[in-house]
C-alpha positions in Angstrom: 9.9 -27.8 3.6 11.6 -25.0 1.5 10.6 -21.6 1.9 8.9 -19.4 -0.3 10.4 -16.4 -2.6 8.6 -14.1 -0.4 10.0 -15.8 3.3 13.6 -15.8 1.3 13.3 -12.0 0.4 12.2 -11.3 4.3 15.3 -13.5 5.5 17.4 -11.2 3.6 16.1 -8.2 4.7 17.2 -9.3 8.0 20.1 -10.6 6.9 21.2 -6.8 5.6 19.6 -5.2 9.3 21.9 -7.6 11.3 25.0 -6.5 9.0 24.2 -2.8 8.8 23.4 -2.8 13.0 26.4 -4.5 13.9 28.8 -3.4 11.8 28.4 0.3 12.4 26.8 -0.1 16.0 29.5 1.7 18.0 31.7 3.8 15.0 32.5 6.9 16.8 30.3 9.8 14.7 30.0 13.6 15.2 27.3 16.4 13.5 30.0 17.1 11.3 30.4 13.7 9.9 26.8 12.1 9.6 26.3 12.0 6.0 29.6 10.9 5.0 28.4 7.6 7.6 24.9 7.9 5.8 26.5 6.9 2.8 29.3 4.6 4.1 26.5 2.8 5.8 24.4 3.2 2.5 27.0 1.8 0.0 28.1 -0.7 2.1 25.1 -2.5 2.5 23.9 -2.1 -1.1 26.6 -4.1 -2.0 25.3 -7.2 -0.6 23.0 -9.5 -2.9 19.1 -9.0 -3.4 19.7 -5.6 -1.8 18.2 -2.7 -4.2 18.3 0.2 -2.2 19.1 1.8 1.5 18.5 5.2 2.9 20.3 5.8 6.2 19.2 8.8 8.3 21.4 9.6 10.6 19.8 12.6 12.8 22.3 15.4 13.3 20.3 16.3 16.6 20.1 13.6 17.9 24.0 13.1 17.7 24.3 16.5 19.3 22.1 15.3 22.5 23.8 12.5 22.7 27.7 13.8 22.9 28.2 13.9 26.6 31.9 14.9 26.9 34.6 17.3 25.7 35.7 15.3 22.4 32.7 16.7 20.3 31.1 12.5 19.4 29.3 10.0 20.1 28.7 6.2 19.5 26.5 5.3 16.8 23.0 3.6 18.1 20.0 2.8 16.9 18.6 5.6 18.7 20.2 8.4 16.4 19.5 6.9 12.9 16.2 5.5 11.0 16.6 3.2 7.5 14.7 1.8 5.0 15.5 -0.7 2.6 14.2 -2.9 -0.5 15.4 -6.4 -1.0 14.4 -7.7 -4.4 14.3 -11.6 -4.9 13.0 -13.7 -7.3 9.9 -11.2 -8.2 9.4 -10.1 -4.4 9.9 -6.9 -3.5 10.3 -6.5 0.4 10.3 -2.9 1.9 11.7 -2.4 5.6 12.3 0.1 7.9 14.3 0.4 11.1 12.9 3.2 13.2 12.5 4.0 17.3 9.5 2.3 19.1 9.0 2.6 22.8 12.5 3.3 23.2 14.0 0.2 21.0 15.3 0.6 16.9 12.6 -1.7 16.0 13.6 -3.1 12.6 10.6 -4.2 10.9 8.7 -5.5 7.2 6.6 -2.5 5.6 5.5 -4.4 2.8 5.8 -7.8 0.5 4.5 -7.5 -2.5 5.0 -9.9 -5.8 6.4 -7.9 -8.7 6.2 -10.7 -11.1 
């Protein structure tokens, strides 16, 4: 059975989450440096295809609570950003957002809608 535009578009929603968590899951980032990560982040994954747009939100504050020692960073986690994105495929627009839920970045589908 093949799948519809509209399962396609949602497969590569998560196709661009699982690239934009684990590539950047880990890079070392300060206050000082969050939106030139924003927009590596941002630039990176907008490159891929079907991929229209990404807003990364990378919360200075929560970077500050996080740095727990004398070098002035932190590791990059789920816990510290929130994105959205909009994957556009064959007439399907998917919106999704990545955002903390009980304690977990829960990447998730906002909307599907056909644009056709």
């Amino acid at each position: 059975m093949d799948a519809t535009d509209a399962e396609t578009a949602c497969f590569e929603a998560g196709i661009k989450f699982g690239t934009l968590y684990h590539q950047f899951a880990g890079t070392p980032v300060a206050p000082d440096s969050t939106e030139s990560l924003e927009r590596a982040m941002e630039e990176a994954i907008e490159n891929q295809p079907f991929c229209e747009s990404v807003t990364v939100a990378i919360h200075e504050s929560r970077v500050r609570e996080a740095i727990d020692h004398a070098e002035a960073y932190t590791e990059l986690t789920g816990s510290l950003m929130d994105v959205r994105m909009r994957i556009h495929y064959e007439g399907i627009d998917v919106e999704t957002a990545m955002a903390m839920e009980d304690g977990y970045p829960r990447m998730r589908v906002v909307d599907v809608s056909d644009n056709d």
